[in-house]
BAVO-265965 format. One record per atom (N, C-alpha, C): residue in one letter; x, y, z. Coordinates in steps of 0.05 Angstrom, whole numbers, plus 5000, padded with zeros to 4 digits. Layout:
<atoms>
AXYZ ...
</atoms>
This chain:
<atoms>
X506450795694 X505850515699 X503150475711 X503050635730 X498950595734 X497850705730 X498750825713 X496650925684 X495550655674 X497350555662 X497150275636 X495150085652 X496950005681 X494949875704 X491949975707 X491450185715 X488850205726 X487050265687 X488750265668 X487350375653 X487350155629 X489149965624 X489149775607 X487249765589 X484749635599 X483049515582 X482349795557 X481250015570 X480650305563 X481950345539 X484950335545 X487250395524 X487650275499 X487049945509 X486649795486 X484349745472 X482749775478 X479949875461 X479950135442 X480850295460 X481250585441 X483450525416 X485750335426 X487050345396 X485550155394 X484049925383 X482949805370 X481150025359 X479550095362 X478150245350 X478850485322 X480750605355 X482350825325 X483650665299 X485250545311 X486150265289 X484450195267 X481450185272 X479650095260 X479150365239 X478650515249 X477750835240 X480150875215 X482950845226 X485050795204 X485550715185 X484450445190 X484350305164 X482250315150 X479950435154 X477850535145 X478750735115 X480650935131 X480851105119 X482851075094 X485350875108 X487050735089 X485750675062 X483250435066 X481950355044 X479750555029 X478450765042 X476950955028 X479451085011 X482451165025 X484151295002 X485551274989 X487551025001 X489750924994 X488950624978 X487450554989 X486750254961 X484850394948 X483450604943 X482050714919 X484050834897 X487750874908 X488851024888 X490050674880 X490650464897 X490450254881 X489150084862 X486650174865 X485250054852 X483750194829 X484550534826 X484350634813 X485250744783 X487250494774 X487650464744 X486550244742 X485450044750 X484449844736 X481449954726 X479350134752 X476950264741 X477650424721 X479350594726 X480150854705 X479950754687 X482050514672 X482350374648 X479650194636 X478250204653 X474750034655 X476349704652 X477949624659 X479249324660 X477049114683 X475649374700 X474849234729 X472549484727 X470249334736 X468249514746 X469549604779 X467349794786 X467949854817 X467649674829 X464049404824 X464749224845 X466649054841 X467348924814 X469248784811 X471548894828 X472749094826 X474949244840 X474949174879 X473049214890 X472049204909 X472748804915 X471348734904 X471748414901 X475248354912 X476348424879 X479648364887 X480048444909 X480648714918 X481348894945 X480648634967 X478348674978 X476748454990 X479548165000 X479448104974 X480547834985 X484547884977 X484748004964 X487248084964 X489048264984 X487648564985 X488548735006 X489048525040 X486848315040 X486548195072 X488848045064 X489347835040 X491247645037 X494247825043 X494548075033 X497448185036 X497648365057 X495848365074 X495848525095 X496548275115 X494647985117 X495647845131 X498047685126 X498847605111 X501047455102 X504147495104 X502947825092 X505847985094 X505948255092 X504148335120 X504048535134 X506148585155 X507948385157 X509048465185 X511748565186 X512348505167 X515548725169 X515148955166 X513049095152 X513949445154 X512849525181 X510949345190 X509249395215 X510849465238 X513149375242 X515749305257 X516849555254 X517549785228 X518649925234 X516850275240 X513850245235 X512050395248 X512150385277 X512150035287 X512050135312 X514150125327 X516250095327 X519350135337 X521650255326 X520450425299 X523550465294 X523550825293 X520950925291 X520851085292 X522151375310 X521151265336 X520451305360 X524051275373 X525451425385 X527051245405 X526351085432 X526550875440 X524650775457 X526050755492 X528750895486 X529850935504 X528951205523 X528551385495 X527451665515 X524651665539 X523151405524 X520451375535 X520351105558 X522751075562 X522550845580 X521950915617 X522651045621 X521151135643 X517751185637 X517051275624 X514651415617 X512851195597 X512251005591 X511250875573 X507451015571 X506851085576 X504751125579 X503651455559 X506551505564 X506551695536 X506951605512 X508251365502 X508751245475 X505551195468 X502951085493 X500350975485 X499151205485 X499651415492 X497251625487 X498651765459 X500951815452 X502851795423 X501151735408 X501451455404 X499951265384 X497751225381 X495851265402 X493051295393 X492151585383 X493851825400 X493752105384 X494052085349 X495851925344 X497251895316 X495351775295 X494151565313 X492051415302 X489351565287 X488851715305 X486951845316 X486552155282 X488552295294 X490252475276 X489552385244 X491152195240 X491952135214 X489051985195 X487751955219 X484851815202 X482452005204 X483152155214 X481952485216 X482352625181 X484652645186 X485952725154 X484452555131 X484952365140 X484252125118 X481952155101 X479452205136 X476752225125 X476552535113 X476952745114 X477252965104 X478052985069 X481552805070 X481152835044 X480152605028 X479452425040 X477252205021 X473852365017 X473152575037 X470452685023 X471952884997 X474453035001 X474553184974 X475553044951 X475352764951 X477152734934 X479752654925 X481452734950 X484252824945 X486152514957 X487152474933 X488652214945 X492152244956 X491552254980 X494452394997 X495352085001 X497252135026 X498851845032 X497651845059 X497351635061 X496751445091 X499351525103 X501851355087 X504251395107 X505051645111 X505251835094 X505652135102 X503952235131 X501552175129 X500052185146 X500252055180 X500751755181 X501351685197 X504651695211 X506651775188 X508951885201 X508452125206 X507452305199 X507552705206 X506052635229 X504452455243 X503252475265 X504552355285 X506252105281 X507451985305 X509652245309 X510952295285 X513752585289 X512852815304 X510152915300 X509953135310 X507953095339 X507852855346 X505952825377 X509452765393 X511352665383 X513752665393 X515852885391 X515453015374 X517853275388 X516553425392 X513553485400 X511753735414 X512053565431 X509753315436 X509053305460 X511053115485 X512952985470 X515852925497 X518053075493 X519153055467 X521453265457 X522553105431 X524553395421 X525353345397 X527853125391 X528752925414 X530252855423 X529152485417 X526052535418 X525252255424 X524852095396 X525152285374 X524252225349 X526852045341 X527151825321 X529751725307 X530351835273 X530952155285 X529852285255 X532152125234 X534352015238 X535751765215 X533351635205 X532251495220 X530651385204 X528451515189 X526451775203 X525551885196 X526951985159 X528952075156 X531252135140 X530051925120 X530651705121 X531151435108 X527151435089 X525351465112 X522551405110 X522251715080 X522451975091 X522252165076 X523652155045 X526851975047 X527551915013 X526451744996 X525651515024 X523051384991 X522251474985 X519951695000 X518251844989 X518751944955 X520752084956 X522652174925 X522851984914 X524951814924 X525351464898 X522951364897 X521451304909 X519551044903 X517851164881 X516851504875 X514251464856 X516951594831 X519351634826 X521251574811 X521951294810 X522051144824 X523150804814 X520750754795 X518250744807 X516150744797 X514350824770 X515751154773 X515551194749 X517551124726 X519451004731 X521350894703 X520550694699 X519750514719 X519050214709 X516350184691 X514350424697 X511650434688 X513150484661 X514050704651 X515350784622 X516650544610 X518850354637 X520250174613 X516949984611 X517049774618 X514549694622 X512849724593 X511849984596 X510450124569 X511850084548 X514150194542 X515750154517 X515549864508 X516549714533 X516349434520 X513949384507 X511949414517 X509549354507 X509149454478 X509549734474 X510249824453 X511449764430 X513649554441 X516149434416 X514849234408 X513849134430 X513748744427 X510848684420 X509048984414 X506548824411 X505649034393 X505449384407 X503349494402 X503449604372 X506349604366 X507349754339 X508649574317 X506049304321 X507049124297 X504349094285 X503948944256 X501448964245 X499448694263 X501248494266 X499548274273 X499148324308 X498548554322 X498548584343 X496248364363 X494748274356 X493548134364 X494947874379 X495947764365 X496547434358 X499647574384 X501447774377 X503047894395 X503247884420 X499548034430 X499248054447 X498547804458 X497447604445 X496247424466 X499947234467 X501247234457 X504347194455 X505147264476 X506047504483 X507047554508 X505047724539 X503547674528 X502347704558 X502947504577 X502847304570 X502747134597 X505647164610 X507847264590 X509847324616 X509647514627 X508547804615 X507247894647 X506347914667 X504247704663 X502947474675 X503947324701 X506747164684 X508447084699 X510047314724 X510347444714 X512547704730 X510347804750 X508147834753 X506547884771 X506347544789 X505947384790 X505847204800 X508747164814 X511247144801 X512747114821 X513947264836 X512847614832 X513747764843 X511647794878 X509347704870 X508047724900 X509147384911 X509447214906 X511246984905 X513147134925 X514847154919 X517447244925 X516647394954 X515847574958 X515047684979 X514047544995 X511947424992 X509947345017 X512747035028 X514046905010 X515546735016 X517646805037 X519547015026 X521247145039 X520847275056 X518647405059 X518747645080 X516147615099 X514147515084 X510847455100 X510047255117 X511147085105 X509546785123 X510846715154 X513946885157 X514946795181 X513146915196 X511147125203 X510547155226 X508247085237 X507046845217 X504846675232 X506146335229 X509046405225 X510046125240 X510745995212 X510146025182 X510545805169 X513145835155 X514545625135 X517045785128 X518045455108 X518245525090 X518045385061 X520245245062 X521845045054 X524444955058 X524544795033 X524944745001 X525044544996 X528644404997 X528944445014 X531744285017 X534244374993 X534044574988 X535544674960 X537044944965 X538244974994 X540245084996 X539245245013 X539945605005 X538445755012 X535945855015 X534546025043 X531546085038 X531346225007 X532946464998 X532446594967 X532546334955 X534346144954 X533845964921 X531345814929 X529945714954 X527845584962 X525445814948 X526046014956 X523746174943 X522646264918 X526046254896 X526046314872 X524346144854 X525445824865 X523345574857 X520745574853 X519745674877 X517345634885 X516045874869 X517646124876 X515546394847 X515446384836 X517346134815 X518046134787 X515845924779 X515045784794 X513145564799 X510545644798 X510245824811 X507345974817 X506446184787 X508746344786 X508446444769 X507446284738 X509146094726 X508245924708 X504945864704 X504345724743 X501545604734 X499445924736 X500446134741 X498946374735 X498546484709 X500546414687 X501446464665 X499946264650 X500146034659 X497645824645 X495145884647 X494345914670 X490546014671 X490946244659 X492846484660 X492046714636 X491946644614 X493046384599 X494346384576 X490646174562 X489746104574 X487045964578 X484746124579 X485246394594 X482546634594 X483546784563 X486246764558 X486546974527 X485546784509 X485246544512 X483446364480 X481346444484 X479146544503 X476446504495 X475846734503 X477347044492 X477047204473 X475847244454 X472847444453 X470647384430 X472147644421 X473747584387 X473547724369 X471647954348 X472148244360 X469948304340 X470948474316 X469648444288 X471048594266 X473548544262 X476648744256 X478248624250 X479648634276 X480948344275 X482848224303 X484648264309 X486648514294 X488348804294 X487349114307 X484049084310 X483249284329 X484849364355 X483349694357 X485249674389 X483049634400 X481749514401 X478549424414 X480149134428 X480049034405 X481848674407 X483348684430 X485448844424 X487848824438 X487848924462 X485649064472 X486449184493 X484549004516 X482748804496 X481748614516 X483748454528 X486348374511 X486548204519 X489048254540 X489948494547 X491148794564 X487748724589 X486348824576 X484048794604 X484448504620 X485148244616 X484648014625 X488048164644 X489748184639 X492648214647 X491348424663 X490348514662 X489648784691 X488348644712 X486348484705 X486148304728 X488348224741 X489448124740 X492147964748 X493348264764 X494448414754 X495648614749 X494548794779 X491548784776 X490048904810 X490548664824 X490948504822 X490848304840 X493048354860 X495148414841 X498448424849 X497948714868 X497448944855 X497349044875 X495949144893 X493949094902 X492348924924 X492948874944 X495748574927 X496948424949 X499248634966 X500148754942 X502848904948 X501149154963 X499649294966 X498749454974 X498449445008 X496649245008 X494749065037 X497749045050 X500148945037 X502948785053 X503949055061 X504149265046 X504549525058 X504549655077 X501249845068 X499949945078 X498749955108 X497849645108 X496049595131 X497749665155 X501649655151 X502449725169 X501250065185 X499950215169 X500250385184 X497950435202 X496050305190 X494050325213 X494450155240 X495549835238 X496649695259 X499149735270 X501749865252 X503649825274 X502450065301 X501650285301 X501150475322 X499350145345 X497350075338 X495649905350 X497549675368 X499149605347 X501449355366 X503449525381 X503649725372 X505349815394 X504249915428 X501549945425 X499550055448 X499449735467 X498849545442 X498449365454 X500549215469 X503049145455 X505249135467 X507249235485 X506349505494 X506649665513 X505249605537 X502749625537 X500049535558 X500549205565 X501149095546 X500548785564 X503548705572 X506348825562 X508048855577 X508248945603 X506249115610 X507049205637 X508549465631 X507949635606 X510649935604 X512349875598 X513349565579 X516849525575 X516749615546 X517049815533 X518149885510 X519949835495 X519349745472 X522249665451 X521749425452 X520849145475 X522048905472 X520848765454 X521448505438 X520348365415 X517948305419 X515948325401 X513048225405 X512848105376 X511947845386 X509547655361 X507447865354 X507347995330 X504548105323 X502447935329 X500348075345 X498247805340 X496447895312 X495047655314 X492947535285 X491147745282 X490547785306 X488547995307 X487748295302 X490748415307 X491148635295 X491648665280 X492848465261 X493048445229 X490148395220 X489048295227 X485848195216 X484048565219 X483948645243 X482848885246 X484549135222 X486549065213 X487049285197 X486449185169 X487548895170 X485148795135 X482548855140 X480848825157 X478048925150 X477549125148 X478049365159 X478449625153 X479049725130 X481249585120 X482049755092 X479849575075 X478549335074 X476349365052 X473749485056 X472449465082 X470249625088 X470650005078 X472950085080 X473550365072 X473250385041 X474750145023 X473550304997 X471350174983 X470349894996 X466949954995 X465450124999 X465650365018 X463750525028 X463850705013 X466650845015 X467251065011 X470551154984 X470650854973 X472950964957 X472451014925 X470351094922 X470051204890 X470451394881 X470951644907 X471351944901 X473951894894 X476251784907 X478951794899 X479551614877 X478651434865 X478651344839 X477651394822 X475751624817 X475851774797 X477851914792 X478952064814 X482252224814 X483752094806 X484551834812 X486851714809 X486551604771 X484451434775 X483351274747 X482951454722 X482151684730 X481851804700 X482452114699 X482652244712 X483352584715 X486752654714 X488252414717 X492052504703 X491552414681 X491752224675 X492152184642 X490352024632 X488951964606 X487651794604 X488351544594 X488851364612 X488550994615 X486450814596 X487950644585 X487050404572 X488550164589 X487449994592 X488349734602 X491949694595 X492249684566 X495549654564 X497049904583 X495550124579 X497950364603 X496950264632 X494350184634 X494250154664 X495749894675 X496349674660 X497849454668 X500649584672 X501349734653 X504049884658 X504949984682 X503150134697 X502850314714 X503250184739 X500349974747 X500049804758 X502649634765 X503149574752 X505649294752 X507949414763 X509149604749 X510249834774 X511149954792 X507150004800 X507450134834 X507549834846 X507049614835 X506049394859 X509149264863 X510549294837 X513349204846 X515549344864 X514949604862 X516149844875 X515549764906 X512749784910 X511849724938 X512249414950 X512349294933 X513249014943 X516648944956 X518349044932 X520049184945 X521249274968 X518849524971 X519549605002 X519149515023 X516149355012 X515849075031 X517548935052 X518148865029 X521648645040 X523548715044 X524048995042 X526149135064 X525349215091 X523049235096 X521249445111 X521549735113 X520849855095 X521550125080 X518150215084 X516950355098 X514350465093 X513950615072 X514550545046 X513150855021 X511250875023 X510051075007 X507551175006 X507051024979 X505150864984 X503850724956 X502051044935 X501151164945 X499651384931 X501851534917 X504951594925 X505751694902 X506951524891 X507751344899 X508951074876 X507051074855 X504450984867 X502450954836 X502051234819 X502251444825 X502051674816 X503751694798 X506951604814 X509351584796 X508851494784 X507451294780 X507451084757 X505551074733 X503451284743 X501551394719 X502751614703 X505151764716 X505851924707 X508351804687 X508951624693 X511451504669 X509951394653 X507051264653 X505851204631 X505251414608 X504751634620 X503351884622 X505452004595 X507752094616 X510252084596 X511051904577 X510451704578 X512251484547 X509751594529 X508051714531 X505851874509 X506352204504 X508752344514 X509252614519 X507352744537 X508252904545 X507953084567 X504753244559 X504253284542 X502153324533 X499253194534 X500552874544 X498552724551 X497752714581 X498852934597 X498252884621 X496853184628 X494653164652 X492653374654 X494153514681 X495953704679 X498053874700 X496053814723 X493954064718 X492554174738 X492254034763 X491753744756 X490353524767 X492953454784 X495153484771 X497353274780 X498653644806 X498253834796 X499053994820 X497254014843 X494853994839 X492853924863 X493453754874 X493853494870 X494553284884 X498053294899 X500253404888 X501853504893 X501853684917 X500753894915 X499454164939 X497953894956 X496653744963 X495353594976 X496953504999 X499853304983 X500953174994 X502953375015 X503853605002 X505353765025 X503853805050 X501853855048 X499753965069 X498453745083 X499053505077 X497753245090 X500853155119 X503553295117 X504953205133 X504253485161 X503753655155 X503053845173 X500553805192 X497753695174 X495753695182 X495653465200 X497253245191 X497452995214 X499253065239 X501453235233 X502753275259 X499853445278 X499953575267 X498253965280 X496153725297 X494553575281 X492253425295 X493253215319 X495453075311 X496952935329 X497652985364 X498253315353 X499253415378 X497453545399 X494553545383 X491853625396 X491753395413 X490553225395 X489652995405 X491452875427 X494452955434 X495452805451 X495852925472 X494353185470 X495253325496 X491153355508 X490053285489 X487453195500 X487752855517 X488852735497 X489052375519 X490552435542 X491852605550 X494552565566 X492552805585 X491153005576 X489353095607 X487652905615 X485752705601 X483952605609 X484552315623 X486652205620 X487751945633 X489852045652 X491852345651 X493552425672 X492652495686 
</atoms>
């Protein structure tokens, strides 16, 4: 307790900062493997890519960032073991912080697109059963966090394959594919619109106070309205960018068609962006709200806190300043070294991971967006046979991810037994 007292301000600067450093690294790795089928597929240049991220990643980080944020920073942890001691949960969490964006920057210089959340769970797990005990961890939940891991880049990867097929039936393997495609794109169109709809309604907007009502029963049927709503007028402005489509040679090309697949990938990054930012951003801020909610409590652990604005805002800027700077090494990995992408597989892919992760969203399920989208290049990958996918690439990145839950604990547990001499 006078620790937090005599040390407050100190503590909360340092997680702001690390916080900052986090989301840095988030967006150099983890929105470069998002954003890395739309470059791969050339749908989006890098700055274009950068652009969306920009205003999307901040829109779904602020909007509807706050439910998974909730279970980074409380559900992890038992908050009973640390209730005497709170002062260990803040040197924890900035260790973790600290740790996991260490990793980050390491494998964003090689390249290597690991998980954020792998990263920032192997560090809060392993600064808590080294450095208080094995007792303080909620390994159930832990349990729960580790099976998405498996389902999500499997959910992921079936939907990318069904997804594909459809595309396949309903457009790609008829003669008039053109006229097809501009036919049913816009309900893809649609399905991306009311699927980030649906989320930010249901699960995002309560925690800066707003909350939709049109008088029609339930919050789900209030929301269904309104995505189904949104979605439409998204489906109209796509349906308005596919007329003025410059035709070249014959208008059965896969030149043609895959423009009009490129306009749907816009949309398509947009989505997950949103779904990404709503994610993700938890992992660089929940450690940060929990320092902070600890410290300006006075050491009361566990009790309810309003996220503030602010630490949602500090982890949206971070994750776009990260893959401005530094996220092109991991979108080349992601975008073009598993399989090779055209706009129709990268919409596939894309659409996906962002529904997969949106999803988890609104349960508050932390997956790892990097193997969801992975999963999901890899079911594209597959609806072309196995032959279309480059192993090597996909076992490096594989070997990556095992070694990214070790390297965040191992660093975690440095770093917390360095904060805990220098403030004990």
């Amino acid at each position: 307790m006078d620790i937090l007292a005599s040390h407050g301000f100190i503590l909360l600067t340092l997680a702001c900062v690390f916080g900052l450093f986090m989301a840095w690294g988030i967006g150099a790795n983890d929105v470069a493997n998002a954003m890395g089928t739309s470059v791969g597929s050339r749908a989006l240049t890098l700055k274009q890519a950068i652009l969306v991220a920009a205003v999307f990643e901040f829109a779904g980080a602020y909007l509807a960032g706050g439910e998974v944020t909730s279970t980074i920073r409380k559900g992890i942890i038992d908050p009973e073991v640390l209730a005497d001691s709170p002062e260990l949960l803040v040197f924890g969490m900035l260790s973790a912080l600290l740790a996991a964006a260490t990793w980050l920057l390491i494998a964003s210089i090689r390249g290597w697109p690991v998980s954020t959340t792998h990263s920032i769970v192997g560090a809060i797990v392993g600064f808590a059963a080294v450095g208080i005990s094995v007792e303080a961890v909620a390994w159930g939940k832990v349990g729960t966090i580790a099976a998405s891991w498996v389902v999500s880049p499997l959910l992921a990867g079936s939907m990318s394959f069904a997804l594909f097929i459809s595309v396949k039936n309903l457009i790609l393997d008829h003669e008039n594919t053109f006229e097809r495609a501009r036919k049913y794109v816009p309900v893809y169109m649609w399905m991306v619109g009311f699927m980030i709809s649906m989320v930010t309604l249901l699960k995002g907007l309560k925690h800066i106070g707003i909350d939709v009502d049109l008088g029609m029963g339930s919050k789900f049927t209030n929301a269904m309205v309104v995505s189904a709503a949104i979605g439409l007028v998204l489906a109209f402005i796509g349906s308005l960018l596919l007329r003025r489509i410059k035709v070249d040679g014959d208008i059965n090309s896969v030149e043609n068609v895959e423009k009009v697949f490129g306009i749907l990938m816009i949309f398509t990054a947009c989505g997950m962006a949103f779904a990404h930012g709503s994610n993700d951003v938890a992992n660089a801020v929940g450690p940060v709200a929990a320092v902070v909610s600890t410290v300006q409590s006075g050491g009361v652990i566990g009790a309810k806190s309003v996220m503030p604005w602010w630490v949602l805002g500090i982890g949206a800027a971070g994750i776009v300043v990260g893959l401005a700077t530094y996220g092109w090494r991991v979108i080349q990995t992601i975008g073009r070294k598993i399989t090779e992408l055209t706009p129709s597989r990268g919409f596939a892919a894309e659409l996906a991971a962002a529904s997969t992760v949106v999803l988890a969203s609104a349960t508050g399920l932390p997956i790892s967006t990097t193997h969801t989208l992975v999963g999901a290049v890899l079911g594209v990958g597959l609806a072309r046979g196995v032959e279309a996918l480059h192993l090597p690439t996909v076992g490096a990145i594989i070997t990556s991810w095992i070694v990214t839950l070790p390297a965040g604990a191992g660093l975690a547990v440095i770093f917390f037994y360095v904060l805990s001499a220098i403030f004990g």
